[in-house]
C-alpha positions in Angstrom: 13.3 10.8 3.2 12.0 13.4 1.4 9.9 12.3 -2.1 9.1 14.9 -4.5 6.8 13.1 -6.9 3.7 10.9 -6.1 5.5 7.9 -8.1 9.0 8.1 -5.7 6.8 7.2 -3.0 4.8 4.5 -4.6 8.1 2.8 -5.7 9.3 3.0 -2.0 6.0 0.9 -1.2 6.2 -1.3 -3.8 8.3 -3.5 -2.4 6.6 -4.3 0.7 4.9 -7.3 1.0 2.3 -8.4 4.0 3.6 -10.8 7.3 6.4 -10.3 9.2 9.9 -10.8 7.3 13.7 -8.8 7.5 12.8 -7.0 4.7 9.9 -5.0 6.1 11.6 -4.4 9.7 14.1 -2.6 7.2 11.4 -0.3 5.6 10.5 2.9 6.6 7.9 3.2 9.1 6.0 5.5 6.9 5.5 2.4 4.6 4.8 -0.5 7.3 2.2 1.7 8.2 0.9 1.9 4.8 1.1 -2.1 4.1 -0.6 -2.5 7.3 -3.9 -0.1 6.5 -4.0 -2.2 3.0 -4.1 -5.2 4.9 -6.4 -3.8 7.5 -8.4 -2.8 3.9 -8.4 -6.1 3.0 -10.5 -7.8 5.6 -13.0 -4.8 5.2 -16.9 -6.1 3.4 -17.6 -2.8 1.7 -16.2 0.1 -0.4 -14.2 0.9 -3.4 -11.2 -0.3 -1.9 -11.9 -3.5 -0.7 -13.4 -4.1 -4.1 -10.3 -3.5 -5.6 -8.1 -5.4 -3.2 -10.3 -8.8 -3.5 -9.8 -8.7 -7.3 -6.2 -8.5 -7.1 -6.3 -11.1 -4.2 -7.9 -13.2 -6.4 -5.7 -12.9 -9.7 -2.4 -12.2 -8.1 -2.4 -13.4 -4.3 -2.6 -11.7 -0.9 1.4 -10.1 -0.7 0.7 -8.5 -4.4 -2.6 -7.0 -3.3 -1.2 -5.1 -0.2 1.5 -4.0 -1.7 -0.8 -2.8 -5.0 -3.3 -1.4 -2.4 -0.4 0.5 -0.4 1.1 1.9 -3.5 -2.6 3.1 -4.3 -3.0 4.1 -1.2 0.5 6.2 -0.8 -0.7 7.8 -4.4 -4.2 9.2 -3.2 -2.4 10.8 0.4 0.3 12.4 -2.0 -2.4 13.7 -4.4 -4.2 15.2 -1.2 -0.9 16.8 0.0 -0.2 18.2 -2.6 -3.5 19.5 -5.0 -5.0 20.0 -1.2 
């Protein structure tokens, strides 16, 4: 699927959530992919991203982090793509 705005692909990963359920075997491999590098962000010590993932880990739980952090995430590579 094609997405022409940054915010088309951030709603496709908003949905996803982290484990292993039917719902995500149904999703795109574009966005498994980006869940998994959020969760994979997660368990990082350092940087700006982890940062941000542990306070929404803490406030709203682990599945709304990686799917906040993947939406963030699918933002900043669309941003890249397209502004170069």
């Amino acid at each position: 699927m094609l997405y022409v705005t940054s915010n088309e692909l951030a709603q496709a990963c908003a949905g996803h959530k982290s484990g292993i359920s039917s719902t995500i075997r149904k999703k795109k491999r574009h966005i498994i992919t980006l869940g998994n590098t959020a969760n994979a962000i997660g368990y990082l010590m350092e940087g700006w991203l982890a940062e941000f993932f542990k306070r929404l880990r803490y406030k709203k739980g682990r599945p709304s982090a990686v799917s906040a952090l993947a939406r963030k995430l699918a933002v900043i590579i669309w941003n890249m793509l397209v502004k170069n």
